[in-house]
C-alpha positions in Angstrom: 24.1 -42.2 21.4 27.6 -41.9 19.4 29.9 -39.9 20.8 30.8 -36.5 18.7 34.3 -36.8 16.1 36.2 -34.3 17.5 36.6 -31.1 15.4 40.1 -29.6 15.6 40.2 -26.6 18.1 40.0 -22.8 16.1 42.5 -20.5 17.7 40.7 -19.2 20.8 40.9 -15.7 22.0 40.8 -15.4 25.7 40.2 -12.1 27.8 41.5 -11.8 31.2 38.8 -10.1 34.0 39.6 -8.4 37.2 37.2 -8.9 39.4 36.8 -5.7 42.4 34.6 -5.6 45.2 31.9 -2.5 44.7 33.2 -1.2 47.8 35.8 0.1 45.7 33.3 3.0 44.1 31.6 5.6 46.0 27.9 5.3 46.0 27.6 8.6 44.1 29.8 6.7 40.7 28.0 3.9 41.4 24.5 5.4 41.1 24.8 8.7 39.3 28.4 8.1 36.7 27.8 4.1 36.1 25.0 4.1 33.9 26.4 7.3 32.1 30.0 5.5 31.6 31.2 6.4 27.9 33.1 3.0 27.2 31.0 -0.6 27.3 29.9 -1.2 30.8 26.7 -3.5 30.9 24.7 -4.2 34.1 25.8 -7.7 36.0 22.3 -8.4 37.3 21.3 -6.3 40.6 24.7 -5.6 41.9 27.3 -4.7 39.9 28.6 -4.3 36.4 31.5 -5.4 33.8 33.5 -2.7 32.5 35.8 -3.1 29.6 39.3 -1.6 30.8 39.3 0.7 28.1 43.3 1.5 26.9 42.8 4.7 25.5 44.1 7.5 27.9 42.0 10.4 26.1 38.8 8.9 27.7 39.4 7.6 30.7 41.9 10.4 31.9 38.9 13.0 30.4 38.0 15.3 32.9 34.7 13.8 34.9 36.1 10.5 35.1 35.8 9.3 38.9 39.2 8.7 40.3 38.2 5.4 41.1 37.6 4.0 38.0 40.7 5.6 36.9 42.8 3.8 39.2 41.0 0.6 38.7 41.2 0.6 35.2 45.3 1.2 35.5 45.4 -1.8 37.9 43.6 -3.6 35.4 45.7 -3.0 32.4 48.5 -3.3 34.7 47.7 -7.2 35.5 46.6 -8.0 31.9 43.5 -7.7 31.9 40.7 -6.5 30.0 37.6 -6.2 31.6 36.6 -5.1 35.3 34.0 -7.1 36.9 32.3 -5.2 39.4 30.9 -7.0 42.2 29.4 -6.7 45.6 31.1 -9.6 46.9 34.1 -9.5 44.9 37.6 -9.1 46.7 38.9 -5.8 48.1 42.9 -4.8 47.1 44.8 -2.5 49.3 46.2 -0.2 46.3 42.3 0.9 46.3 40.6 2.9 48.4 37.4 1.6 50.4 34.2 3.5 50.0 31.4 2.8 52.9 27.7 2.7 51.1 26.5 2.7 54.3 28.0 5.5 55.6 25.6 9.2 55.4 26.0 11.0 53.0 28.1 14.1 53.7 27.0 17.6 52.5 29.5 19.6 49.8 29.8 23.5 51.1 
């Protein structure tokens, strides 16, 4: 088999991603806001998403968007990056807060 000339390399773009343990979202984003989300968020298989760190502030500072996500996004853009990959065994940051799925749900008065 010959081996393939070389072509010369196009100029690549290259997105950063940040990936966030799920324990970052509260169960109720997770299940009732995530599939709603008004910016590109697809499904990463059974357990978690990518989200696109969308950079415009008149979305994601709208009214009804989880605090959460809001603070993830601005770590995101913070580092660079621009997507969020959601993941049940990605890595917990302390600037975040921890949500406990397992925890009961508590009732609103």
């Amino acid at each position: 088999m010959r081996n393939p000339v070389p072509l010369p390399a196009p100029e690549l773009e290259i997105a950063s991603m940040l990936v966030l343990s799920t324990a970052h979202m509260n169960l109720k984003t997770a299940r009732d806001w995530m599939p709603e989300c008004p910016w590109s968020c697809f499904e990463k298989g059974d357990y978690g998403w990518f989200m696109y760190a969308c950079d415009d502030p008149g979305i994601t500072e709208a009214a009804g968007i989880p605090l959460e996500i809001r603070s993830a996004i601005h770590v995101a853009k913070r580092l660079g990056c621009a997507w969020i990959m959601w993941d049940c065994d990605g890595p917990l940051i302390d600037e975040l807060p921890e949500y406990d799925w397992e925890a009961p749900a508590r009732a609103v008065a």
